[in-house]
C-alpha distance (Angstrom), angle and dihedral (degrees) to the residues before:
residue distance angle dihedral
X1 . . .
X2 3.63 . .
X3 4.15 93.2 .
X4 4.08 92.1 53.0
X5 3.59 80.7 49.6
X6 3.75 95.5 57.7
X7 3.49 91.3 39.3
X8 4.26 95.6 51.7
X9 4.05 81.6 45.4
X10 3.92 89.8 52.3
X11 3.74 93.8 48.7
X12 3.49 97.3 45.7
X13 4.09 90.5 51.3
X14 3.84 90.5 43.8
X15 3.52 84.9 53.9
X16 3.72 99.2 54.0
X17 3.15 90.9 38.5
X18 4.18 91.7 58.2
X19 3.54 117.8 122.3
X20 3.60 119.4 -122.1
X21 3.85 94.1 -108.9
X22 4.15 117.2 58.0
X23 4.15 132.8 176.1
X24 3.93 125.7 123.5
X25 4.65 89.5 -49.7
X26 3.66 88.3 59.2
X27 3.93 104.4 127.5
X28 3.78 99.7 -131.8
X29 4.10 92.2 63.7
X30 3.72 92.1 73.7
X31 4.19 91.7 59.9
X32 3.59 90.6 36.5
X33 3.74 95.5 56.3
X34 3.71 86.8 44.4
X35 3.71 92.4 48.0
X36 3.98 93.2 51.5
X37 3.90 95.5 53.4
X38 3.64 88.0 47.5
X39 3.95 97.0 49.1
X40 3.99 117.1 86.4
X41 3.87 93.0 -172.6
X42 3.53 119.4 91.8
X43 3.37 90.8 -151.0
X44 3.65 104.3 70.5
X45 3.64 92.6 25.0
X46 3.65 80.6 69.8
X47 3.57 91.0 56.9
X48 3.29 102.7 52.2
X49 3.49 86.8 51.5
X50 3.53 98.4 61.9
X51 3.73 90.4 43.8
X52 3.79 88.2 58.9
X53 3.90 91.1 54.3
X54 3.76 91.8 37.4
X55 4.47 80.1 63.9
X56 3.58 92.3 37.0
X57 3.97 93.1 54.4
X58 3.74 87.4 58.1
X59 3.45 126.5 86.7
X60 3.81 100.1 179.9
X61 3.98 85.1 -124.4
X62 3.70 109.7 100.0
X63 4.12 86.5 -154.6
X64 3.96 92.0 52.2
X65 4.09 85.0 40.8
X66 4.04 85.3 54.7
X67 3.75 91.2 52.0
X68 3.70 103.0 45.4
X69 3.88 90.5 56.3
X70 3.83 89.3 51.3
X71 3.61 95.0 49.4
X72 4.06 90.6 42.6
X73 3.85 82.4 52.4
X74 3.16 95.2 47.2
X75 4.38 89.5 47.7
X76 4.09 87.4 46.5
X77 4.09 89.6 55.2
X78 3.66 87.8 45.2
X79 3.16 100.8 -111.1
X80 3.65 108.2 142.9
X81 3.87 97.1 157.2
X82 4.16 82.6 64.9
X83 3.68 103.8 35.6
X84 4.01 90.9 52.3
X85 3.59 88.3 51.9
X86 4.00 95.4 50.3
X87 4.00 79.9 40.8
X88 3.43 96.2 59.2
X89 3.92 90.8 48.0
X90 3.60 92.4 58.1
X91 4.18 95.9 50.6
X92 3.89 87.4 54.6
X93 3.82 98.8 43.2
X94 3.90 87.1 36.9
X95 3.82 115.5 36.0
X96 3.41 100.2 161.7
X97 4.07 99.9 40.3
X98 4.27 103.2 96.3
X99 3.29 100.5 -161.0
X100 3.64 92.3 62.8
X101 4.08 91.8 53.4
X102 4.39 78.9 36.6
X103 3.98 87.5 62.8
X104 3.33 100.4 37.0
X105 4.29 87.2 56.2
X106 3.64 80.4 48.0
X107 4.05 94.3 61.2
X108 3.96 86.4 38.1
X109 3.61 90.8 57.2
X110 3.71 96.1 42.5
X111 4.36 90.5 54.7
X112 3.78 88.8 44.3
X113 3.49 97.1 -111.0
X114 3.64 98.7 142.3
X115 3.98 110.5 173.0
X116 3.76 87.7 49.7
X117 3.94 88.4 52.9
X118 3.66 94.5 48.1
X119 3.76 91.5 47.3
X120 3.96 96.0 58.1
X121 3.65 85.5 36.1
X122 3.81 90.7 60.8
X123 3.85 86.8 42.7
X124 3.63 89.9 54.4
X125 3.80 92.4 50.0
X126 3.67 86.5 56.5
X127 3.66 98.8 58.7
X128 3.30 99.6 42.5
X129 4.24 116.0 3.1
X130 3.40 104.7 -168.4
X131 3.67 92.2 65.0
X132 3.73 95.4 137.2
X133 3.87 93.3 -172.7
X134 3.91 92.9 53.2
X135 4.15 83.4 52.1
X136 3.72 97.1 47.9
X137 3.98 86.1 43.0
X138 4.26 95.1 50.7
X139 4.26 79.1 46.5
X140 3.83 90.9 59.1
X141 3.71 93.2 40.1
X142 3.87 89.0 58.0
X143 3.45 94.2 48.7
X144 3.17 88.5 52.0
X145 3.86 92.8 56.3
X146 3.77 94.2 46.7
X147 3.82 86.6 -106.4
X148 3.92 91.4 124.7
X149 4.45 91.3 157.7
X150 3.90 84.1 62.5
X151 3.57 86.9 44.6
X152 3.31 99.5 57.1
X153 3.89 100.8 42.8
X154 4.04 84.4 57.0
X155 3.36 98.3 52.2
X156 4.01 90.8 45.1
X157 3.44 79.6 57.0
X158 3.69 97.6 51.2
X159 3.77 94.0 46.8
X160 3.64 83.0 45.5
X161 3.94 93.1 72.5
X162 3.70 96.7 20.9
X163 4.00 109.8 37.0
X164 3.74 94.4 175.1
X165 4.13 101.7 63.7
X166 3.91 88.6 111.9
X167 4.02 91.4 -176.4
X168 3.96 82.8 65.9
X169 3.84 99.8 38.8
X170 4.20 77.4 58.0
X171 3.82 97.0 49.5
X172 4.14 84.5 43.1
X173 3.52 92.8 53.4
X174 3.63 92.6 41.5
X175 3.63 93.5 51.0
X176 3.92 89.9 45.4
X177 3.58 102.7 51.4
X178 4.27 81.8 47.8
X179 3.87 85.9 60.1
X180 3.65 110.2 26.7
X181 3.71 101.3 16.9
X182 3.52 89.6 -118.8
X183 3.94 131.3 94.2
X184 4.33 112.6 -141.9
């Protein structure tokens, strides 16, 4: 009880402590990412997750803000046709930001366009490498392409920064047991 205590209490200062700009430099992501390898509960690894994508969502420009929510609309309606469009927007107003290169993999992904996924995928690893959604993404895009080795060393990688993504512990293992006849 005590240690989801601490951790609430930690959140809540890190959170008042926030500056007023956010993306993957924000200060607070190096203690969170500490804090969620640390963390055996579920529960607050959870948490901390969504308090990592709550700073990655977040430019720190309210116009780049504006569009990400449109294009994330437009990706939760289905509309892929408008999100990448919005999507591609962001990655030439906003360069540097990885979630906007992040999303746009996302909508690459979902219209099978697989090279194009893996490239801003790869660009979103640059900016900010311990993106552990970008890593479980380039996994599923690898499956998807029969390249299951590739898949595998991403989603080690994933697990690697986020131990507690239990639909990728299951591909792992899967993948594993295929290959060594053991699950981790």
């Amino acid at each position: 009880m005590r240690s989801i205590l601490n951790a609430v209490l930690a959140v809540a200062f890190l959170t008042l402590a926030a500056p007023a700009t956010a993306d993957q430099n924000d200060p607070r992501l190096d203690q969170l990412f500490s804090r969620l390898k640390e963390t055996d509960d579920l529960a607050v690894a959870k948490s901390i997750e969504r308090d990592i994508w709550g700073i990655w969502t977040r430019s720190g420009d309210e116009a780049i803000d504006r569009e990400m929510e449109k294009g994330l609309n437009a990706m939760d309606l289905g509309n892929a046709k408008a999100a990448l469009t919005v999507f591609d927007s962001v990655v030439k107003k906003a360069p540097e930001y990885a979630e906007g290169w992040n999303k746009r993999a996302t909508i690459y992904y979902y219209m099978n366009e697989y090279e194009a996924s893996i490239r801003d995928v790869e660009k979103t690893l640059a900016l900010e490498p311990r993106h552990f959604g970008a890593l479980a993404g380039l996994g599923s895009i690898y499956l998807e392409t029969g390249k299951e080795q590739d898949a595998l060393k991403a989603l080690e990688k994933a697990l690697a920064v986020h131990p507690h993504l239990v639909f990728v512990k299951m591909r792992v293992n899967k993948l594993k047991k295929k290959f060594l006849g053991t699950p981790i």
